[in-house]
N, C-alpha and C positions, 0 to 999 in steps of 0.2 A: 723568506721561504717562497713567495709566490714567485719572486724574481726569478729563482732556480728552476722552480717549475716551468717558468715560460722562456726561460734562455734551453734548458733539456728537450722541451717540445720545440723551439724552432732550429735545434743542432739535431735532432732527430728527423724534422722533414727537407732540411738542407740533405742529412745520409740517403733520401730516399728520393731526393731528387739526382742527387749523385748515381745512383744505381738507375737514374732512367723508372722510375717507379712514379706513381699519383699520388702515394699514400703513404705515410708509414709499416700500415697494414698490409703493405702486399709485400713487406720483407719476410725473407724465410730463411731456413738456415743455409740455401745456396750462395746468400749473399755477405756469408759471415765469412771472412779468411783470418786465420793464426800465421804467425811467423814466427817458424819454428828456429831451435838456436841456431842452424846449418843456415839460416837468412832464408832460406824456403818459404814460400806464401804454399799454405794447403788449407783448401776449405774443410771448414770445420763438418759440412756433412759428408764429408772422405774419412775425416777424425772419426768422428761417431755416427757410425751409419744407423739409421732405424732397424730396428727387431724387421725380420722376413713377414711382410701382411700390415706393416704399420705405417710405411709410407703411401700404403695403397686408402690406408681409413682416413690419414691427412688429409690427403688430395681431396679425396671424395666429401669432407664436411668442408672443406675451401669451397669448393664448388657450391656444392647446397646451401650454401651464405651462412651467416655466425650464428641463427637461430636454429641451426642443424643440432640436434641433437643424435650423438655416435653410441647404439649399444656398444658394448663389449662383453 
């Protein structure tokens, strides 16, 4: 089991190096692509776009660092 754990975390900061990223953590859903059956690459935040006012409270606890805490 630990083996999996640490081959998943060093395939995950390989993907975030790939995307030009520091971190795992700075992945978002712009950096996620589907391909669709027509062989189309479409990001997945074009697929399911956030509710109107919900990409604005993302950004804004990204910003604030992880200890942000977002009413709603």
């Amino acid at each position: 089991m630990m083996n999996y754990i640490l081959q998943l975390r060093q395939g995950v900061f390989a993907l975030a190096a790939a995307c030009g990223l520091a971190s795992p953590r700075e992945l978002n859903r712009t950096h996620v692509v589907y391909k669709n059956e027509y062989g189309r690459a479409v990001r997945v935040s074009d697929l399911f776009p956030y509710p109107r006012g919900a990409e604005r409270v993302t950004q804004t606890a990204r910003i604030a660092g992880d200890n942000a805490t977002v009413a709603r």
